[in-house]
C-alpha positions as CSV (number, residue, x, y, z in Angstrom):
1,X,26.3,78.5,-41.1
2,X,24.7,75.4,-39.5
3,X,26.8,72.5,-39.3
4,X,25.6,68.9,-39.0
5,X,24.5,68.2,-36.0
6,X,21.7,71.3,-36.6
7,X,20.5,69.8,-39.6
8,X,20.1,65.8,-37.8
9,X,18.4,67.7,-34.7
10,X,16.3,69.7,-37.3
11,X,15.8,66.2,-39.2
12,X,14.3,64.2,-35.8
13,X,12.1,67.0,-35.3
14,X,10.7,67.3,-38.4
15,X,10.1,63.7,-38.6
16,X,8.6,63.7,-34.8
17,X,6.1,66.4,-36.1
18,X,5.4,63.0,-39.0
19,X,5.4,60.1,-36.2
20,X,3.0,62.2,-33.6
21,X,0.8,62.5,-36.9
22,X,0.9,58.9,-38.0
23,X,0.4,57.7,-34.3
24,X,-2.7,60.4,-33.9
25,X,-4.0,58.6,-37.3
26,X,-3.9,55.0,-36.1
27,X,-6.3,56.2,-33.1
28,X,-8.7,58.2,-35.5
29,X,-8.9,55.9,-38.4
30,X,-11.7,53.4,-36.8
31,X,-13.7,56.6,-35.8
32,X,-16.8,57.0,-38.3
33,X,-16.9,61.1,-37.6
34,X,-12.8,61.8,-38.9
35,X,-14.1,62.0,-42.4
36,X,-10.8,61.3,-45.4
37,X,-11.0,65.1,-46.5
38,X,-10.6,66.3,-42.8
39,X,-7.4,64.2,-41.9
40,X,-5.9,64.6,-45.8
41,X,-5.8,67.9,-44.7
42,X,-4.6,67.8,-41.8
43,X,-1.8,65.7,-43.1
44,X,-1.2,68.3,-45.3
45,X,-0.6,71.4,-42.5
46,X,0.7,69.4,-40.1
47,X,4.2,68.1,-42.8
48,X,4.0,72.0,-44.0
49,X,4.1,73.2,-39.8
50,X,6.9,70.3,-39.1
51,X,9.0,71.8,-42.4
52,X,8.3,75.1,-41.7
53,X,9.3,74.9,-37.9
54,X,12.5,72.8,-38.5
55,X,13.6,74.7,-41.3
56,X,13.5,78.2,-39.5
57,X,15.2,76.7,-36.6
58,X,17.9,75.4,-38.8
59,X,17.9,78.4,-40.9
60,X,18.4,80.6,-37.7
61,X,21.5,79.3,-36.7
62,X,22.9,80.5,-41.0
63,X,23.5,84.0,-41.3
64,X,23.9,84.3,-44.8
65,X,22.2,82.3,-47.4
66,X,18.8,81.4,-45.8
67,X,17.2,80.4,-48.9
68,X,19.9,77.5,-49.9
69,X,19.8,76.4,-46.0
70,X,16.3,76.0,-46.5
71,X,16.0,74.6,-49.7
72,X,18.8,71.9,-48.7
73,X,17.5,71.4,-45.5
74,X,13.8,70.4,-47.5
75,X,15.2,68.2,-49.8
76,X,17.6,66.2,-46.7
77,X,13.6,66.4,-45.1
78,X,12.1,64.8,-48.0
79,X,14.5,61.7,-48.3
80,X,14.5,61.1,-44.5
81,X,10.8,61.2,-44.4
82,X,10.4,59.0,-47.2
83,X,12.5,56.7,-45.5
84,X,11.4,56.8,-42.2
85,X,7.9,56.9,-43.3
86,X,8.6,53.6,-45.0
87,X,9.9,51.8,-41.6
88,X,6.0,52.1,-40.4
89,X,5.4,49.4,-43.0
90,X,3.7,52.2,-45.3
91,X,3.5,51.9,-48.7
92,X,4.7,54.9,-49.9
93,X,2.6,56.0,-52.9
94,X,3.3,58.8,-55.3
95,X,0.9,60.9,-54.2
96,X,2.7,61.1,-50.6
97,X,5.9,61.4,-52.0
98,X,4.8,64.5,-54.0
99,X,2.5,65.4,-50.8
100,X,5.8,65.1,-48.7
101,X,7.9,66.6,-51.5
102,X,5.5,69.6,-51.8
103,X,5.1,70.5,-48.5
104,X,8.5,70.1,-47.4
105,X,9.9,72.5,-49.9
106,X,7.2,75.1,-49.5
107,X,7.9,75.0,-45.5
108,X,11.2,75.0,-46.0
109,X,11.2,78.6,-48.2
110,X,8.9,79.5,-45.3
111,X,10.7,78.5,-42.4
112,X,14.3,80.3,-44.4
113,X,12.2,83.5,-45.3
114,X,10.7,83.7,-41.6
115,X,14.4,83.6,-40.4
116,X,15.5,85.8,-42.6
117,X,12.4,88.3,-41.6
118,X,13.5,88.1,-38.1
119,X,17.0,88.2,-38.4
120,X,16.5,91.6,-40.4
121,X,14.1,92.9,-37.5
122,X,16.7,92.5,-34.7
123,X,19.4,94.1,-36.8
124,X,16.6,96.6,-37.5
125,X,15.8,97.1,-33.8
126,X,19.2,97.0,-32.9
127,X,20.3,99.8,-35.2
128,X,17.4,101.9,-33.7
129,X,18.6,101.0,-29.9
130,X,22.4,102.1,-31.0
131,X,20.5,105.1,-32.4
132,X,19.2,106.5,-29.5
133,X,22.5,105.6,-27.1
């Protein structure tokens, strides 16, 4: 199961996926052809890629219970995001919060069910391999 120290270095990269975003956004926001729908969305995939990414990496090192490593791992996301989100002098609506909160949760079941996928697949393969030796 991952220990601690997986869940803070799946925490600082989540939240790098959120300060390369935020940085991106403060060179984009004075240019008249970004239009608000095109970087909303954006904002959108890119906290679903960082939750989905951190959360399979985290949920990779579990080898039982990938759902509930993912599921914690989202809502641990979610408050450290808030949080470090607010240190950019942000105000924090509620529509990012439930933004944040959405697609931290949906890419963490992602990023556990995409674990779990591959961790069945090697098994999978590997009971073939034995198969044939």
């Amino acid at each position: 199961m991952p220990n601690i120290i997986d869940y803070l270095a799946g925490l600082m990269l989540v939240n790098g996926f959120y300060y390369i975003w935020m940085l991106f956004l403060g060179f984009v926001v004075n240019i008249d052809w970004f239009n608000d729908i095109l970087l909303a969305d954006g904002t959108l995939i890119i906290y679903f890629l960082g939750g989905t990414i951190a959360s399979y990496l985290v949920c990779k090192k579990a080898s039982l219970k990938h759902l509930t490593v993912g599921l914690k791992f989202a809502f641990i996301g979610w408050i450290i995001s808030l949080m470090s989100i607010s240190s950019f002098k942000i105000e924090i609506s509620l529509g990012l919060a439930i933004a944040l909160l959405f697609c931290n949760f949906m890419g963490g079941i992602f990023g556990a069910y995409l674990a779990l996928w591959s961790t069945l697949t090697r098994a999978g393969a590997q009971s073939k391999i034995d198969t044939f030796e």
